[in-house]
C-alpha positions as CSV (number, residue, x, y, z in Angstrom):
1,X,107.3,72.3,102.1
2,X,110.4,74.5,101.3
3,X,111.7,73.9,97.7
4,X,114.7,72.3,97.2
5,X,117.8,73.2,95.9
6,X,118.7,72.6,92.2
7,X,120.5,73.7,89.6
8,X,118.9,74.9,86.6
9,X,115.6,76.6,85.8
10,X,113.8,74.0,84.0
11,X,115.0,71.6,87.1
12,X,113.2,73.7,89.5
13,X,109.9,74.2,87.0
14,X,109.9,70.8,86.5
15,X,109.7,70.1,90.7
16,X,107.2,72.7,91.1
17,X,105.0,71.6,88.3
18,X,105.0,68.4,89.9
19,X,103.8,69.4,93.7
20,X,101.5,72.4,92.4
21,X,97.6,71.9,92.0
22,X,97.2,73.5,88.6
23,X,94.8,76.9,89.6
24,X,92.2,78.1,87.8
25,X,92.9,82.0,87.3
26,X,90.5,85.1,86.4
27,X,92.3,88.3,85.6
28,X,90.1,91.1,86.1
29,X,91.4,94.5,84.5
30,X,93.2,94.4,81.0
31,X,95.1,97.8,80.8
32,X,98.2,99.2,81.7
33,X,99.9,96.9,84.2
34,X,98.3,93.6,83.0
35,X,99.7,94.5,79.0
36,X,103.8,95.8,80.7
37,X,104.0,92.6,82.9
38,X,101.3,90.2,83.9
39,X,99.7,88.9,80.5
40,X,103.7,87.9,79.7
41,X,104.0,86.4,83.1
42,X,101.1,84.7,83.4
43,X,101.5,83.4,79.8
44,X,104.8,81.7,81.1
45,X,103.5,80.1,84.1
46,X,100.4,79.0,82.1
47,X,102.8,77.7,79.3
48,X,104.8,75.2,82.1
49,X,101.5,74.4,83.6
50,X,101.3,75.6,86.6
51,X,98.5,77.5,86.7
52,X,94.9,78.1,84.3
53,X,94.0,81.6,83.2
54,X,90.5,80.7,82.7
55,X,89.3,84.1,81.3
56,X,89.5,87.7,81.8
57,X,87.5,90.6,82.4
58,X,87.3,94.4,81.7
59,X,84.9,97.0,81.6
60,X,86.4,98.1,77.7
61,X,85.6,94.2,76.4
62,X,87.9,95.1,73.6
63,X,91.1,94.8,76.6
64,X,89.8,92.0,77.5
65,X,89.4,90.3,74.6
66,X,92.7,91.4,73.8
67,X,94.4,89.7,76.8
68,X,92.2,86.6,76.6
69,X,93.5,86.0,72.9
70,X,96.8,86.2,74.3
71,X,96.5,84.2,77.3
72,X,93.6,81.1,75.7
73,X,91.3,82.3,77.9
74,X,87.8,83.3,77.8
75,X,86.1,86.7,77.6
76,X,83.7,87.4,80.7
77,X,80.9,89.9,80.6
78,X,81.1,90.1,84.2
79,X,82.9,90.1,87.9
80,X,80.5,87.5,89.6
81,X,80.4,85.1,85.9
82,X,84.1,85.2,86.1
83,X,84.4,84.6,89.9
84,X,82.3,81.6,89.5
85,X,84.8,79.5,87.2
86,X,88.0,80.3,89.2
87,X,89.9,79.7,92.2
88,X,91.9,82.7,92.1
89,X,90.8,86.4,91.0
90,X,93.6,88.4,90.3
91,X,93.0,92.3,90.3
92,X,95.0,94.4,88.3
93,X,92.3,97.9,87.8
94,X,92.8,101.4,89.0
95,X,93.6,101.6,92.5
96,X,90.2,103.0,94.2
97,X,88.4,100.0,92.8
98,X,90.9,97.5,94.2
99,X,88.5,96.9,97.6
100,X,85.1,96.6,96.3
101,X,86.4,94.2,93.7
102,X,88.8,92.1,96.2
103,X,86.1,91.7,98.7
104,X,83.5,90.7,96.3
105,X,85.7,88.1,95.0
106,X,86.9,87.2,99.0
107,X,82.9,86.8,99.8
108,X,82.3,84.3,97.1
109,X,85.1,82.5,99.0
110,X,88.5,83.0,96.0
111,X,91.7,84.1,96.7
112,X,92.5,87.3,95.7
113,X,95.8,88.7,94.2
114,X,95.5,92.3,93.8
115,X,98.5,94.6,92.4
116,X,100.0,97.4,94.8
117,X,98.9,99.7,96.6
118,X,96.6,97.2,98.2
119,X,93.6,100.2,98.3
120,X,92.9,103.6,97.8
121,X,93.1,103.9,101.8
122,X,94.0,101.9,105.2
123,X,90.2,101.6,105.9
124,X,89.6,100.1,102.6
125,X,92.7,97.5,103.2
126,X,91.6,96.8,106.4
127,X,87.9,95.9,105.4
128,X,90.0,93.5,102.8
129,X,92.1,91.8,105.5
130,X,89.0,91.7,107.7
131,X,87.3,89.5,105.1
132,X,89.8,87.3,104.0
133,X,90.6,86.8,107.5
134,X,87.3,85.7,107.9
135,X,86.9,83.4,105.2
136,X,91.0,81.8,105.8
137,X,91.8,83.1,102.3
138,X,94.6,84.4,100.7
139,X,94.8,88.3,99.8
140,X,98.4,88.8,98.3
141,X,99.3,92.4,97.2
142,X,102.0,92.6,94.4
143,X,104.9,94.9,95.7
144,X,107.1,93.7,93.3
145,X,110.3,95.0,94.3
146,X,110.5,92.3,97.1
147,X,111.1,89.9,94.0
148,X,113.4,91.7,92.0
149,X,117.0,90.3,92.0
150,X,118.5,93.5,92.7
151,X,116.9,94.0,96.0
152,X,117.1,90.4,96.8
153,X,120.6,90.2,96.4
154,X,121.6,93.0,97.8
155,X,119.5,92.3,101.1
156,X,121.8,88.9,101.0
157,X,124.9,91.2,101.0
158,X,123.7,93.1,103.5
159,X,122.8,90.1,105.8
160,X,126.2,87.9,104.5
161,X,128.4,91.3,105.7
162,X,126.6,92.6,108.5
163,X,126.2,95.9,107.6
164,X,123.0,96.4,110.5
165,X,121.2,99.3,108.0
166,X,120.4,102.4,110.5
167,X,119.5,104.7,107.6
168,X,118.4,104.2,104.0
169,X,117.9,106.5,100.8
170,X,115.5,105.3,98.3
171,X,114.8,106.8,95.1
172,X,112.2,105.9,92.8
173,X,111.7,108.9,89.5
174,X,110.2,108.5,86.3
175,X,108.2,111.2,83.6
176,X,104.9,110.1,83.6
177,X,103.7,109.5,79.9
178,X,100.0,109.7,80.9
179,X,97.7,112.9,79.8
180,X,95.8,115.1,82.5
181,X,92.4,113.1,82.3
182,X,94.5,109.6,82.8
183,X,93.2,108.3,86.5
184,X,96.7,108.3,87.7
185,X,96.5,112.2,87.9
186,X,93.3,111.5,90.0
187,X,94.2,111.5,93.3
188,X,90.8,110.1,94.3
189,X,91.9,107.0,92.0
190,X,95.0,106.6,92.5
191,X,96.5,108.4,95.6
192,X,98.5,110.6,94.0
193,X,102.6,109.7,93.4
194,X,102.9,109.7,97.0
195,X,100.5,106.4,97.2
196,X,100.9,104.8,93.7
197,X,104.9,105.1,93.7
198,X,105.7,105.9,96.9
199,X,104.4,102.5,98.8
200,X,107.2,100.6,96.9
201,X,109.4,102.8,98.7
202,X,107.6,102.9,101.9
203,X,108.2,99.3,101.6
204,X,111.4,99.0,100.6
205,X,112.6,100.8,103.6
206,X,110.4,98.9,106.2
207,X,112.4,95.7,104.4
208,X,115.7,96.5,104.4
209,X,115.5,98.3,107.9
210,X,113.3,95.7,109.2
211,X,111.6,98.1,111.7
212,X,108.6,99.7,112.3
213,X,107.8,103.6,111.2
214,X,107.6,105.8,113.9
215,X,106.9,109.4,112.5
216,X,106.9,111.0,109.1
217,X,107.4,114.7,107.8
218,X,106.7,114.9,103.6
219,X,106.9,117.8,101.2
220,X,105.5,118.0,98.0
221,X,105.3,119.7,94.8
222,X,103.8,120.3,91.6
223,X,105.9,120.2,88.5
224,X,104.0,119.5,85.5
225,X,101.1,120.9,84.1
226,X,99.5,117.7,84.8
227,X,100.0,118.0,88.0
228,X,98.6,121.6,88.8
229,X,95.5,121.2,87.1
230,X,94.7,117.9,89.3
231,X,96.1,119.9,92.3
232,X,98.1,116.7,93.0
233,X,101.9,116.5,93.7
234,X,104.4,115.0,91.3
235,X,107.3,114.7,92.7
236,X,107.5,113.7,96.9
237,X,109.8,113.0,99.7
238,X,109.2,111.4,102.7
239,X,111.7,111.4,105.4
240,X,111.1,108.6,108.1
241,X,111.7,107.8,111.5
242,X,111.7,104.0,112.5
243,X,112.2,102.6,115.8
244,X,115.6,101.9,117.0
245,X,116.4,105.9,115.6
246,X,116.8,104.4,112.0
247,X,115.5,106.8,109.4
248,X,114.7,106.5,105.8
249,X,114.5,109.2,102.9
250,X,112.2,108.2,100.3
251,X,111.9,110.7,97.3
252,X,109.4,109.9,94.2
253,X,108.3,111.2,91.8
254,X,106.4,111.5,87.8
255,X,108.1,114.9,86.7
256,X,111.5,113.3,86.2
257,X,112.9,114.9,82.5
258,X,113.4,112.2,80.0
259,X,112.9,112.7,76.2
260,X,111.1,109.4,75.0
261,X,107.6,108.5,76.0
262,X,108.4,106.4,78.7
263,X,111.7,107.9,79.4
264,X,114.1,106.1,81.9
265,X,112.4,104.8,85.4
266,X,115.4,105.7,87.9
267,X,116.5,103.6,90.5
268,X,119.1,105.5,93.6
269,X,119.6,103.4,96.8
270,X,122.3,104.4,99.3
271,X,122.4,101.9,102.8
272,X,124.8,103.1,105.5
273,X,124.8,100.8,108.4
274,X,127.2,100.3,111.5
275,X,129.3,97.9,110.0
276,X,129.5,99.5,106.4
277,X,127.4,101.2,103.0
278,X,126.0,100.0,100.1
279,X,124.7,101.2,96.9
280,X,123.1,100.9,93.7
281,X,122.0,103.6,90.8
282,X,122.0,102.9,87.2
283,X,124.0,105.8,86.8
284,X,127.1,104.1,88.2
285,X,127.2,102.5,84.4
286,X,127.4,104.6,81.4
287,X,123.9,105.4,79.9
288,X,123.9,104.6,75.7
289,X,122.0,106.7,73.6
290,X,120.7,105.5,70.4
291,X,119.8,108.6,67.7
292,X,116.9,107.2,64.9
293,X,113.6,109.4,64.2
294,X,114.8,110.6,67.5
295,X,116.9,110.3,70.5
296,X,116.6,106.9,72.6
297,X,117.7,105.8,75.7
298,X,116.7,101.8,75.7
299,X,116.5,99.7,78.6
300,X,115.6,96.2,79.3
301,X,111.5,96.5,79.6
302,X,109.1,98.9,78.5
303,X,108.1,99.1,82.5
304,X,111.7,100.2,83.2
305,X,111.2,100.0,86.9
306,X,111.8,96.3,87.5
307,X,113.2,93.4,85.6
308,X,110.4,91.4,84.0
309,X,111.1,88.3,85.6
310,X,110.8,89.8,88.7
311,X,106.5,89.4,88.0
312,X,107.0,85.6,87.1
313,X,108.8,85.3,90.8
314,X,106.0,87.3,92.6
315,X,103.0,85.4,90.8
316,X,104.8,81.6,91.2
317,X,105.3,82.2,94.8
318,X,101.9,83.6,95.2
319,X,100.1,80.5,93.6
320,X,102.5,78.2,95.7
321,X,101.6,80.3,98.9
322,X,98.0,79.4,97.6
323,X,98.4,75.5,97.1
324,X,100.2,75.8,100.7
325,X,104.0,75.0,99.2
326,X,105.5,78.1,100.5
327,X,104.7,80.7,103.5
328,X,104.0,84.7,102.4
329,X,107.3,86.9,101.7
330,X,104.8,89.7,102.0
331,X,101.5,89.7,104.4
332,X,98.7,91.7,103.6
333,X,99.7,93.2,106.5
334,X,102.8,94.3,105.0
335,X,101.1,95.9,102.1
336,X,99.0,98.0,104.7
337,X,101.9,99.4,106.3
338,X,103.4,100.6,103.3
339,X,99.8,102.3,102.1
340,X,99.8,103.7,106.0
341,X,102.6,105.6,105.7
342,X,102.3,106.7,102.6
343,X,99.1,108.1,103.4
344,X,100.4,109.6,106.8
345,X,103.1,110.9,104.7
346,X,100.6,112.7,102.5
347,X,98.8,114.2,105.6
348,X,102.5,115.3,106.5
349,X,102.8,117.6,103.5
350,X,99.3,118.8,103.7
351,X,99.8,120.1,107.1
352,X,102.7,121.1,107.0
353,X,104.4,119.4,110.0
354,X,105.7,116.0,111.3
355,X,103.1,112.8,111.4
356,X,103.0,110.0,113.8
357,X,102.3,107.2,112.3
């Protein structure tokens, strides 16, 4: 049943509230992600009552009994004593665990939310799909960016003006605070930048072009020191061919310069399309420093890539996707597109040469 239309937040909470089962919620993985984003937005949807976090799990128990404090819940010694109290299993740990983890939740028959990329590879995501397909539950992957009000609104323009998008430049650059023994350096853990950041953009541009990839040709290199001793690449683009001879350029990348720890996450996105362009870059307004100990340049979350509300959006409509109140933005099937051409994209700059996809 489509929502209707008020005016007001507290309006619109109040409706939902109303028409929602109240879910019972396990968070399993109490680190980076779940501390920048979730634990705040699950807090809020927990406070209006829409939803239970029941307890939370992690292999350091001190995360987790960190993130329970926050969030009322309970500390859990284990996946399968957590599993057995919810309805929904939310996975938010280090992306080559993300399958076993989903599927062992899927086969004791809970929905499963699990943040992006949906695995470590397509096989992995297909063996996830496979088995909630089986068992007619919900997988929902957590690209984010489809719930950000920057994107959304600018898709509106884009639609109200008729622009019809035939090619898209996406840009998505950050300084990676994390030392050289972090699993994000691990390209067995976490893909690489080319996975871990670049399926937002793989996404983004499937989205906004609203066709399927064709062929990829990537190039890659390896800026910081981090980045050579894990023989990985830190900064990436990807230049793509979709059907209908639209193309994409997606660059990302972790060696971006910034001076403060987390430094600025940088957004670019250029549409040209038949009937005109668009654009948005945070560089179009002026940038303030602020000088204390040392130089700052502050922005509006300490994730810097996305606004923060943007993770209340993505986990409300998930639960109400759940209880059956609204129909997937994003398909499980989405999320493996993005991780396929990511990972044909990484091939691309192995080898040398163009990819089909």
């Amino acid at each position: 049943m489509p929502l209707p239309m008020r005016e007001g937040l507290n309006n619109r909470r109040a409706y939902i509230k109303a028409v929602m089962n109240v879910l019972r919620v396990g968070v399993v993985g109490c680190g980076n992600i779940f501390n920048l984003a979730h634990r705040s937005a699950l807090g809020v949807l927990q406070r209006e009552g829409l939803i239970n976090v029941v307890g939370c799990f992690d292999i350091v128990r001190e995360r987790a009994e960190e993130g329970a404090k926050a969030l009322g819940a309970k500390v859990f010694d284990g996946l399968e004593e957590l599993i057995g109290e919810v309805d929904v299993v939310e996975v938010l740990t280090p992306t080559h665990t993300h399958a076993t983890l989903a599927i062992e939740a899927l086969k004791a028959g809970r929905h499963v939310i699990v943040e992006k990329p949906i695995a470590l590879t397509v096989e992995e995501g297909e063996k996830m799909l496979r088995e909630a397909g089986k068992r007619d539950l919900h997988l929902l992957v957590g690209h984010v960016r489809r719930f950000d009000k920057r994107w959304v609104q600018m898709k509106g323009v884009i639609k109200k003006r008729n622009i019809l998008p035939t090619h898209i430049r996406k840009v998505e650059v950050q300084n990676l605070p994390f030392p050289a023994d972090y699993w994000y350096w691990d390209e067995k853990k976490s893909g690489g930048v080319a996975l871990d950041l670049g399926v937002h953009v793989t996404d983004f541009l499937r989205w906004f072009l609203e066709a399927e990839p064709v062929r990829v040709y990537a190039v890659g290199k390896a800026i910081k020191d981090e980045a050579r001793r894990n023989g990985t690449f830190d900064h990436f683009v990807m230049m793509i061919e979709f059907e209908g001879g639209k193309t994409g350029i997606g660059e990302v990348s972790w060696a971006y310069p910034y001076p403060s720890r987390y430094g600025v996450f940088y957004h670019h996105v250029d549409v040209i399309g038949r009937n005109g362009r668009i654009r948005y870059t945070p560089l179009d307004t002026p940038v303030v420093g602020v000088a204390k100990a040392n130089f700052e340049m502050p922005r509006f979350s300490p994730l810097l890539s996305t606004f923060p509300d943007a993770f209340e959006r993505e986990l409300e409509h998930f639960f109400r996707v759940i209880n059956g109140e609204e129909e997937p933005v994003l398909t499980g099937e989405d999320a493996l597109i993005a991780l396929k051409i990511a990972e044909k994209a990484k091939e691309s700059a192995r080898r040398g040469e163009v990819v089909e996809i």
